[in-house]
Structures are given as structure tokens and as C-alpha cells.
N, C-alpha and C positions, 0 to 999 in steps of 0.2 A: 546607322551609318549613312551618311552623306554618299552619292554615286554621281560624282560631278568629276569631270572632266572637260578639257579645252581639246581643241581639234590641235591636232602637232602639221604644220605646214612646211613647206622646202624650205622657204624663210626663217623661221624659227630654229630650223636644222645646222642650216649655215650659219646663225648669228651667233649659235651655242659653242660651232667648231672653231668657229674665228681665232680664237685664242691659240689653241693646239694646232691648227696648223701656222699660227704665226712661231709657234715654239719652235717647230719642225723647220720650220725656213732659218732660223735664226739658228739651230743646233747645225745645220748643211752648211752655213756659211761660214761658222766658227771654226774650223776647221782651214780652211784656206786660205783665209781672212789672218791667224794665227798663222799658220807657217811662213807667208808673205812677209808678216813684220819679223818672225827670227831672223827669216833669210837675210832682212835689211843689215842685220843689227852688224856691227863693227867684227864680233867675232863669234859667227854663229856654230853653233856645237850639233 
């Protein structure tokens, strides 16, 4: 068996999470962002 390995850096940490906390920012906003537009609507329930 092969025993190779890359060094894991801050950089590599963060590029990995990027995604997932872009998910997280965008599930937080979903939220407000949606009640905002019911509220607008003509006859909101």
C-alpha cells in the first residue's frame, strides 16, 4: 500500500466549506426573504 498523503492547510479547509456555508447563508435568508413577498401579496393568509 501506497502511504502518500497531501499536507490539509486553512486554505484547503475553507475552499472545501465554501459551499455549505453558502447553503447556510442562503437557508437564513429563505426565511425572510419568503414571508416578505407573502406579506406583499394582495391577500395574504
Amino acid at each position: 500500500m501506497l502511504n502518500t498523503y497531501k499536507e490539509l492547510s486553512y486554505k484547503k479547509i475553507f475552499l472545501f466549506w465554501i459551499p455549505l456555508a453558502s447553503t447556510w447563508l442562503m437557508m437564513a435568508a429563505e426565511g425572510p426573504f419568503l414571508a416578505a413577498i407573502i406579506a406583499r401579496l394582495a391577500d395574504p393568509k
